[in-house]
C-alpha positions in Angstrom: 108.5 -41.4 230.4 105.8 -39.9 232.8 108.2 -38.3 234.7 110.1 -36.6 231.7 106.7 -35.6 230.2 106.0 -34.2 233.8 109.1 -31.8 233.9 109.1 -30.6 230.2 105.3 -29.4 231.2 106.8 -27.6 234.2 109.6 -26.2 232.5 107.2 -24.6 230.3 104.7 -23.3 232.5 108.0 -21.6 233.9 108.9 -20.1 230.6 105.2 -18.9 230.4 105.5 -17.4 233.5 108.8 -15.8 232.7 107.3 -14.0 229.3 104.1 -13.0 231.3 106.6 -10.9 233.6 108.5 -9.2 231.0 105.2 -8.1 229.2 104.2 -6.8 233.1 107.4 -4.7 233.5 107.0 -2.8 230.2 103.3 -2.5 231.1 105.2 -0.9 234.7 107.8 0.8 232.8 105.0 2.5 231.0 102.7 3.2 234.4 106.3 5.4 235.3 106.6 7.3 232.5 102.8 8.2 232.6 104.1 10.7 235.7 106.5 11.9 233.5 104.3 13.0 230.9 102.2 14.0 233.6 105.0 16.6 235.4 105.1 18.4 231.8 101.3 18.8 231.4 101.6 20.2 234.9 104.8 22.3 233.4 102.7 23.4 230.9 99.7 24.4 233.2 101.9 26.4 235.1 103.6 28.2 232.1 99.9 29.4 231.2 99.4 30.2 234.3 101.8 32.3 235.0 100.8 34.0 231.3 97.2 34.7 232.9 99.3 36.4 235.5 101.3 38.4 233.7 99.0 39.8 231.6 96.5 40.2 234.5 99.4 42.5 235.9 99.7 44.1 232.5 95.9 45.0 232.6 95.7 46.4 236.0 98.8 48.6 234.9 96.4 50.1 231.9 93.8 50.3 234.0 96.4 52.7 236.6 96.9 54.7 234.0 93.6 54.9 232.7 92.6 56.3 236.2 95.6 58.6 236.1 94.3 60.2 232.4 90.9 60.3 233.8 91.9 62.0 237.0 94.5 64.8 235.1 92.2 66.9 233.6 90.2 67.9 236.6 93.0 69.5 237.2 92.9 71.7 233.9 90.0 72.9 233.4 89.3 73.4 229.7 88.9 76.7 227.8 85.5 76.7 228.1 85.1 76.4 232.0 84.6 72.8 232.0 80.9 72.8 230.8 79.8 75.7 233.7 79.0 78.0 230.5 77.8 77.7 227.0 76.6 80.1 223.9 73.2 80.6 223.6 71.3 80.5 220.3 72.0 84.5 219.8 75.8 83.9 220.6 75.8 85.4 224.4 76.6 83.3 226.9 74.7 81.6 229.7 76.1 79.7 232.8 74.3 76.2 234.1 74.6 77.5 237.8 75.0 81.6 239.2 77.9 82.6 237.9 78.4 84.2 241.0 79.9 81.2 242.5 82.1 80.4 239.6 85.9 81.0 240.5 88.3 83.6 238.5 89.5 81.3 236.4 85.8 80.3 234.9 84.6 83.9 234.6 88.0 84.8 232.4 87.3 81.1 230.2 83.5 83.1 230.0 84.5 86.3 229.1 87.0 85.4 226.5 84.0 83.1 224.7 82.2 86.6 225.1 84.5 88.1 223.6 85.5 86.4 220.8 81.4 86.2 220.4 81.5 89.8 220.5 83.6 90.6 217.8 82.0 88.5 215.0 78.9 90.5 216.0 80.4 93.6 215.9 82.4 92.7 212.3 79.0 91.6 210.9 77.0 94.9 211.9 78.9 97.7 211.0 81.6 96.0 208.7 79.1 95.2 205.9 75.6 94.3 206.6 74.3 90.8 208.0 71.6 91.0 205.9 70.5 90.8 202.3 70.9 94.3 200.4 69.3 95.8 197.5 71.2 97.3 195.8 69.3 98.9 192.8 66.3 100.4 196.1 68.9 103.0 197.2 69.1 106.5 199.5 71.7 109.1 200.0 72.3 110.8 203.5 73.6 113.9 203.5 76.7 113.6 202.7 76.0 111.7 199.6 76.7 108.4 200.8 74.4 105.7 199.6 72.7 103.1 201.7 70.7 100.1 200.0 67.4 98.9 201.4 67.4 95.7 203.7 65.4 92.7 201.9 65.2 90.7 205.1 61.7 90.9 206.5 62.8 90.8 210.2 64.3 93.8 209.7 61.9 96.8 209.2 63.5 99.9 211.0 66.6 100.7 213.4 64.7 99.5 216.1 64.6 95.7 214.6 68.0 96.3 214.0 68.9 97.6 217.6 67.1 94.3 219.1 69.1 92.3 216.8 72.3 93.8 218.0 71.5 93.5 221.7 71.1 89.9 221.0 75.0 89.6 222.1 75.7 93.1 223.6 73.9 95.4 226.3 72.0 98.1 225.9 73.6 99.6 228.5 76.3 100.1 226.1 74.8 101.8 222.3 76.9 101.3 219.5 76.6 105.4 218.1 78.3 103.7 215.3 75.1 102.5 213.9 73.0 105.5 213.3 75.9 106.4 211.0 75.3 102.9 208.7 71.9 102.5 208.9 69.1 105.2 207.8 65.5 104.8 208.1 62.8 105.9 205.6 59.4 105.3 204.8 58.7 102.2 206.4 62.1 100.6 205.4 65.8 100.7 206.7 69.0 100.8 203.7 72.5 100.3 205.2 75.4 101.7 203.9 77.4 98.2 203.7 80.6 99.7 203.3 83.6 97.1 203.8 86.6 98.2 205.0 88.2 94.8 205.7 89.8 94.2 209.2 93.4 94.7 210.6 95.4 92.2 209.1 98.1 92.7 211.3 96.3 91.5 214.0 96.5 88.4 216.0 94.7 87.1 218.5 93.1 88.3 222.0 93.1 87.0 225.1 91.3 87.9 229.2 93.9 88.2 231.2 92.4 89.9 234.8 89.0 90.9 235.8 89.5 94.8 236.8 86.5 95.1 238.7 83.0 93.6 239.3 79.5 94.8 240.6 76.0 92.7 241.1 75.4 92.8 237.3 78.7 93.6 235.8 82.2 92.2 235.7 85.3 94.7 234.1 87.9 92.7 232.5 91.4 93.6 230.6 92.0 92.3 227.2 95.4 92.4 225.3 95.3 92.3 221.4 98.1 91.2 220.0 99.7 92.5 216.3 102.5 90.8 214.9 104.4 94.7 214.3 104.4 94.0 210.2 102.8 97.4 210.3 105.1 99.7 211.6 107.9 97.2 210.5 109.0 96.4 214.0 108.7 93.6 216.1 104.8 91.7 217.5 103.2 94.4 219.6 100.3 94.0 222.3 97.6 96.7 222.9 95.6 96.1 226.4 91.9 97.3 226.5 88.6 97.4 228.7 85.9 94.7 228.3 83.3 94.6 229.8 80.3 92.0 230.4 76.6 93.3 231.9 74.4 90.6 233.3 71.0 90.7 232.3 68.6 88.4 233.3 71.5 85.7 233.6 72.5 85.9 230.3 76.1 87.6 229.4 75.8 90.1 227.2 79.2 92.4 225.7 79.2 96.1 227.6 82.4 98.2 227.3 83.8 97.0 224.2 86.7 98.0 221.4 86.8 95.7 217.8 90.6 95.0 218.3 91.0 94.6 214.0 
């Protein structure tokens, strides 16, 4: 009986030992699979890594062209010389450096703001009056046109007027056109403030050469151009003189025709 006893305990221990190994081989199956999930975290590292790349390429390709856009316009310098000149408060035009050493192309940019600066002026002073008028304090020249007294209290006689005008062009240069709509009298000036509107055929203007130059002035050609609606034919182009005197460093208009 001792003896059967004996080998039903060892057949169980066997069985015991049999269940202990399956248990260890799912526990090994599972130890296998674990590289497995493993590879496709490592997949999936990679996959993000090659996103960082890709968009790390992307940004240095912005960044090229970036550059490029950067780079283009010092090519091109822009209408107004690239910052070498600006307007001063009176509407002339002052450089940063001696325009002397500013190329062609600067000195045309220059004299077309000039220009441009040059005709407003010349529109406000003897097409109408800048100033305030009144019209009920009046004088006659004689030819019988009437001129209204000038309210602003800068402006006392033809010489304040004069100064104001010189603000933007030369003296080098008088403007006869003045002492024909302005009269001075007792301590006052009238204007005539006579509109006459402006060309409405015109266009535009533009610098196209510089003629001749000295120490303190620079000749340039201007064409105006008219769309031909006036004569009924087709857009026209008139080429004048301009001219710009240097005084003091400041650009002020010299040899000068109101294209409109």
């Amino acid at each position: 009986m001792k003896r059967i006893i004996s080998i039903i305990a060892a057949a169980s221990l066997a069985a015991a030992a049999v269940s202990c190994g399956e248990k260890t081989g799912k526990s090994s199956d599972t130890a296998k699979k674990k590289p497995t999930s493993a590879s496709v975290e490592q997949t999936e590292t990679t996959e993000t890594t090659t996103t960082v790349t890709t968009t790390a390429k992307t940004t240095t390709s912005a960044a090229s062209t970036t550059t490029a856009a950067t780079t283009a316009p010092a090519t091109q310098p822009d209408p107004l010389g690239g910052g070498a000149f600006s307007y001063n408060e009176d509407g002339a035009v002052v450089f940063e450096a001696d325009s002397k050493d500013a190329d062609d192309k600067t000195l045309m940019a220059a004299a077309q703001a000039l220009f441009e600066s040059a005709c407003s002026t010349q529109m406000k002073f003897t097409v109408g009056c800048p100033y305030s008028m009144d019209s009920n304090d009046t004088i006659e020249n004689d030819m019988g046109w009437k001129y209204s007294r000038i309210t602003d209290s800068s402006i006392k006689s033809f010489s304040d007027l004069e100064n104001a005008y010189n603000k933007v062009f030369s003296s080098r240069y008088p403007c006869k056109e003045l002492k024909q709509l302005y009269l001075e009298k007792d301590g006052a000036l009238y204007a005539l403030g006579g509109n006459r509107g402006a060309n409405i055929y015109y266009s535009s203007s533009k610098i196209t050469s510089i003629i001749s130059r000295s120490d303190d002035e620079i000749v340039f050609s201007v064409d105006n151009f008219y769309d031909g609606s006036d004569f009924g034919e087709e857009s026209y182009t008139e080429t004048d003189n301009f001219s710009v005197v240097i005084e003091d460093g400041v650009w002020k208009a010299g040899e000068f025709v109101l294209p409109y």
